[in-house]
PASEBA-1860 file (N, C-alpha, C; in nm, 3 decimals):
! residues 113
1> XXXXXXXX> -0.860/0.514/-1.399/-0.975/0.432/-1.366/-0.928/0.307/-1.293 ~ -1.021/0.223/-1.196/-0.983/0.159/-1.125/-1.069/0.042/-1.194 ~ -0.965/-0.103/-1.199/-1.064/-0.197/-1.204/-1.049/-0.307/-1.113 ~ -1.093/-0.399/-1.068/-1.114/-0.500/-0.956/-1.077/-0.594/-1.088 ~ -0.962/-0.695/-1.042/-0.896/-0.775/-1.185/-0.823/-0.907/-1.060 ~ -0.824/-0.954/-1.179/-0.735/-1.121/-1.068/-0.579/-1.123/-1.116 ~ -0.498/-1.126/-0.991/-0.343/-1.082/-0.981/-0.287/-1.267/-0.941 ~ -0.193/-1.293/-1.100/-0.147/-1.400/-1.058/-0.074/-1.418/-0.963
9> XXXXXXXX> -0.073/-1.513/-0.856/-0.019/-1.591/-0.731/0.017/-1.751/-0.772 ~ 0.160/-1.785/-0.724/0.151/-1.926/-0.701/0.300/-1.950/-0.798 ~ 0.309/-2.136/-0.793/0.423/-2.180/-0.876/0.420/-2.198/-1.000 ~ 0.518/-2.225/-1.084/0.496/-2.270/-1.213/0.380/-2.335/-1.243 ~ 0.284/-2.313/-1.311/0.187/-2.427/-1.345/0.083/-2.466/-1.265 ~ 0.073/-2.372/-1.174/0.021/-2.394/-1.018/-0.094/-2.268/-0.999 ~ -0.115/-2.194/-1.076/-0.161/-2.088/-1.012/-0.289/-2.101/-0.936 ~ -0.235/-1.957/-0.893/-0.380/-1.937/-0.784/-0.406/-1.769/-0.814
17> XXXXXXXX> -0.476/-1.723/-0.774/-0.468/-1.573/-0.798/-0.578/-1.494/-0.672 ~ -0.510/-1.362/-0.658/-0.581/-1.235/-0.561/-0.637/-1.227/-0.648 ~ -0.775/-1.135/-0.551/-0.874/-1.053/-0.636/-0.819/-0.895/-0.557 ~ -0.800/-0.830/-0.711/-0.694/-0.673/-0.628/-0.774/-0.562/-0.729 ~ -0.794/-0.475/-0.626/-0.830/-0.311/-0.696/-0.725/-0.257/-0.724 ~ -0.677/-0.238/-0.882/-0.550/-0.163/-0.922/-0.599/-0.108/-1.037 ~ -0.495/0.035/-1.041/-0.545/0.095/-1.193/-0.505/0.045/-1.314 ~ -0.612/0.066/-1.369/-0.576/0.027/-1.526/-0.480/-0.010/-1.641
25> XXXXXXXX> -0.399/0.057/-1.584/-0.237/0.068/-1.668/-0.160/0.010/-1.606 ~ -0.193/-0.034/-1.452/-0.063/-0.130/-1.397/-0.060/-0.254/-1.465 ~ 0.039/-0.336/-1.470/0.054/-0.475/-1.545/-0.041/-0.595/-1.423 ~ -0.058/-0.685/-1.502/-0.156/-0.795/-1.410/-0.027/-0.826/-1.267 ~ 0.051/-0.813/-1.310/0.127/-0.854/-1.139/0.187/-0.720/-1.081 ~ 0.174/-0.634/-1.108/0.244/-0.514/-1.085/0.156/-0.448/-0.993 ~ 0.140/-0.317/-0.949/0.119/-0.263/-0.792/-0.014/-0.255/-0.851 ~ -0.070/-0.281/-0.695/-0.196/-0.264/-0.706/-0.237/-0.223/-0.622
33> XXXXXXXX> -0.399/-0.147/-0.521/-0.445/-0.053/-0.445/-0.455/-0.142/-0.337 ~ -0.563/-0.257/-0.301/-0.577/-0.375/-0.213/-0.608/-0.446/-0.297 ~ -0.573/-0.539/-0.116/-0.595/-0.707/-0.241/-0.783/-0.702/-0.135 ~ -0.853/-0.793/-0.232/-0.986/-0.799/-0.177/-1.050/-0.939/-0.160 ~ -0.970/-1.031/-0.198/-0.990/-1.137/-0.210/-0.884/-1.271/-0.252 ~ -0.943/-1.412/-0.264/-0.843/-1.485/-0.336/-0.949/-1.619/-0.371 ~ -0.887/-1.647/-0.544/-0.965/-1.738/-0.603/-0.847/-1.881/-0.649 ~ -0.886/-1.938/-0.617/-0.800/-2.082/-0.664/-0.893/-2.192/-0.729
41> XXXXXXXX> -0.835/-2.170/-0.862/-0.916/-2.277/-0.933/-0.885/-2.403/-0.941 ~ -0.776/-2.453/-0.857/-0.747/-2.567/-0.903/-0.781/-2.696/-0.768 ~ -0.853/-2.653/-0.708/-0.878/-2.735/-0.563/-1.044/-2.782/-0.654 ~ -1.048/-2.881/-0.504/-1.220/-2.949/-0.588/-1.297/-2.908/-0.441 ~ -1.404/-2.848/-0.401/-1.448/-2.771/-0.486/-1.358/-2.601/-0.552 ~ -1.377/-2.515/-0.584/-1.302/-2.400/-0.619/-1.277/-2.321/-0.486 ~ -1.162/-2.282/-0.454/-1.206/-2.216/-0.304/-1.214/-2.050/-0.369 ~ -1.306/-1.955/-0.348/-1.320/-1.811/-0.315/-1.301/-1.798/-0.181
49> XXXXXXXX> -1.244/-1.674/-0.157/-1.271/-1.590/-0.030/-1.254/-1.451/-0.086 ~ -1.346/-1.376/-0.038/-1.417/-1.229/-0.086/-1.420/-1.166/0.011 ~ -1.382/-1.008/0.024/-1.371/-0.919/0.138/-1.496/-0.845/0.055 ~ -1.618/-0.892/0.060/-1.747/-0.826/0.011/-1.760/-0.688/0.071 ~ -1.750/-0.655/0.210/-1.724/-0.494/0.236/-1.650/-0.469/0.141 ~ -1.538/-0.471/0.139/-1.445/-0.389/0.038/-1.457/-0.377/-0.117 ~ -1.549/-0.497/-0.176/-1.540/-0.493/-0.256/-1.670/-0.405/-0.340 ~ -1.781/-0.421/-0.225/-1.892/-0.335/-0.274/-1.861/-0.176/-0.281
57> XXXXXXXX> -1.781/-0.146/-0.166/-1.667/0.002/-0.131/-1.639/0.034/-0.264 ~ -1.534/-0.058/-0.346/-1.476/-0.024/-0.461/-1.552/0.009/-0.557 ~ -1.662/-0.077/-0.590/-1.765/-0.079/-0.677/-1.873/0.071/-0.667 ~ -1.900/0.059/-0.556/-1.926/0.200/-0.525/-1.854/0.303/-0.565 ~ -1.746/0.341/-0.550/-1.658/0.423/-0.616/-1.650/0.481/-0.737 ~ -1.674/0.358/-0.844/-1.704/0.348/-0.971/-1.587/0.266/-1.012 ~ -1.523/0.154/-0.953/-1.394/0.067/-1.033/-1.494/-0.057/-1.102 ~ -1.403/-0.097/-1.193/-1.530/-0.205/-1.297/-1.431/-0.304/-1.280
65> XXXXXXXX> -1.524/-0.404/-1.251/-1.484/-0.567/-1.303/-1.448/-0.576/-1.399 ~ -1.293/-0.681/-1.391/-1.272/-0.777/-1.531/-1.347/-0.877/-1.560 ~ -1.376/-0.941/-1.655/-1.465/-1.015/-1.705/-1.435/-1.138/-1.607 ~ -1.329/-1.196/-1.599/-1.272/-1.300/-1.512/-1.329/-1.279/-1.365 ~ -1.302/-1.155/-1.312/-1.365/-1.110/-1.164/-1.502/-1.122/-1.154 ~ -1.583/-1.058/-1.223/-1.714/-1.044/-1.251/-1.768/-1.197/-1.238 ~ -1.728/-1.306/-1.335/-1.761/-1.413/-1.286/-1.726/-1.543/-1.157 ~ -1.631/-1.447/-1.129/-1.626/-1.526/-0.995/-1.726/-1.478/-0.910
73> XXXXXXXX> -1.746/-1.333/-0.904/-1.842/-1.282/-0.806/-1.988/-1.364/-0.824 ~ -2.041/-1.400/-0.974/-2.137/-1.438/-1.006/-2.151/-1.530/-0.943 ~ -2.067/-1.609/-0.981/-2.025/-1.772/-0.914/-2.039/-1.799/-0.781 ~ -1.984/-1.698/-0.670/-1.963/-1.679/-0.545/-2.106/-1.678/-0.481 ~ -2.179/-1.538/-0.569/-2.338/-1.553/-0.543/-2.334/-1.366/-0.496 ~ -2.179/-1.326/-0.485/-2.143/-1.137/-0.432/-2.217/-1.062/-0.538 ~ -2.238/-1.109/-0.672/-2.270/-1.007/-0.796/-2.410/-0.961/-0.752 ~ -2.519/-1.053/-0.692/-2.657/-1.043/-0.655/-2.649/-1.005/-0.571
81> XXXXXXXX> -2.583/-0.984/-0.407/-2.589/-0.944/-0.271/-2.567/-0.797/-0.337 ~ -2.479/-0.756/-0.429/-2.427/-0.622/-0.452/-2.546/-0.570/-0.538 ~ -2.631/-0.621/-0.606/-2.738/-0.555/-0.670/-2.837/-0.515/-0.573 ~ -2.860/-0.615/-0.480/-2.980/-0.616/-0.339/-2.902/-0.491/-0.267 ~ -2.789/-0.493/-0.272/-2.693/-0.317/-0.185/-2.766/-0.260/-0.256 ~ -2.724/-0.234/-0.370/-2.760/-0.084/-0.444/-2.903/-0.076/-0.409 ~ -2.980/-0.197/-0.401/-3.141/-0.148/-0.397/-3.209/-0.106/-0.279 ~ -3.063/-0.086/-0.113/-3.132/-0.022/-0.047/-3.109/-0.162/0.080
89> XXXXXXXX> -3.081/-0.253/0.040/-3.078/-0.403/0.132/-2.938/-0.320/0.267 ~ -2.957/-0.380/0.376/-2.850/-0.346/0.482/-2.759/-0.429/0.450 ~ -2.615/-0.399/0.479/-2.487/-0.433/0.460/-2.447/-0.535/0.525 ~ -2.564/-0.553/0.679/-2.517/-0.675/0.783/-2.532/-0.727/0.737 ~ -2.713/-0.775/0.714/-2.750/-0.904/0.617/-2.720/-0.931/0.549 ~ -2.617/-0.902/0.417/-2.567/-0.936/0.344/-2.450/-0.993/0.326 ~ -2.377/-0.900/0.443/-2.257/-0.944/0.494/-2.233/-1.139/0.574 ~ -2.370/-1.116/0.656/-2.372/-1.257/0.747/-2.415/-1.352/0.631
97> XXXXXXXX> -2.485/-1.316/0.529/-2.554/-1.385/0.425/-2.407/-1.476/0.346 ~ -2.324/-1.367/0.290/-2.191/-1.405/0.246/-2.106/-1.493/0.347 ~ -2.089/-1.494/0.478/-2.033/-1.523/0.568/-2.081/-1.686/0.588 ~ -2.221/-1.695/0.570/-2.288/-1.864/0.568/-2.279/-1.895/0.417 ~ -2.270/-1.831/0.300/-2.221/-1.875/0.159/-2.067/-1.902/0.177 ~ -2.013/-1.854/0.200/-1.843/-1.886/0.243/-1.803/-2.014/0.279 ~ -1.888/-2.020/0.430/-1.851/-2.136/0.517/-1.920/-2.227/0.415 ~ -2.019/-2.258/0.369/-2.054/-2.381/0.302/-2.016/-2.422/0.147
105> XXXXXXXX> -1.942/-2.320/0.126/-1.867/-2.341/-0.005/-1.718/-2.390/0.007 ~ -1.664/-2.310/0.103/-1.514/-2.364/0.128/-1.506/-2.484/0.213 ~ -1.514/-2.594/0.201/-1.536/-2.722/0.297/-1.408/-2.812/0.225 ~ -1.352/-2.830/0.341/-1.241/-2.921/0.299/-1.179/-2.947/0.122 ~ -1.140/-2.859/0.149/-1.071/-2.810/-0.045/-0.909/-2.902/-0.089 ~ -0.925/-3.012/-0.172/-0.804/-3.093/-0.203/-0.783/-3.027/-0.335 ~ -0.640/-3.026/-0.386/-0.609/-2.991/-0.470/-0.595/-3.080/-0.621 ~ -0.632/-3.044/-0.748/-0.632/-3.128/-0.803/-0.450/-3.152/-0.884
113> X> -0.425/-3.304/-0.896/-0.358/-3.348/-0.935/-0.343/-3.336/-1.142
END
């Protein structure tokens, strides 16, 4: 089974982490299928970046969110664009929709001390 999980990145004490489709039994840093994204919690505001094609792809498939993933997507605003997919919504609009959520979320990102 495949799940969409967050793969630690970064220095001691520093992290940052991918958002990666890997199976189940691999370890959190160990091989994984793609990476689909990347979340850094430690900048003000939080920066996401989401490969939402790919990730609705996966989801489609049948791979499940980790609880950690799942709420970033929530957070992001991808968990609702991906319910409006399943209900039949086109992939552009959603896509350009994510694309103007992106740009106005990632705005000049400092890191916190």
């Amino acid at each position: 089974m495949v799940r969409i999980r967050l793969r630690r990145v970064g220095a001691k004490k520093q992290p940052s982490y991918r958002i990666v489709a890997a199976d189940r039994e691999s370890p959190r840093d160990g091989r994984f299928l793609e990476i689909l994204g990347f979340y850094n919690p430690r900048t003000t505001p939080i920066t996401i970046q989401l490969e939402e094609d790919r990730i609705y792809d996966w989801l489609n498939k049948g791979a499940q969110p980790s609880d950690s993933v799942l709420s970033v997507l929530k957070q992001a605003g991808a968990w609702e664009r991906y319910q409006r997919f399943k209900a039949g919504e086109s992939l552009e609009t959603l896509l350009q929709e994510s694309a103007a959520a992106e740009a106005a979320r990632n705005v000049n990102p400092k890191t916190n001390i």
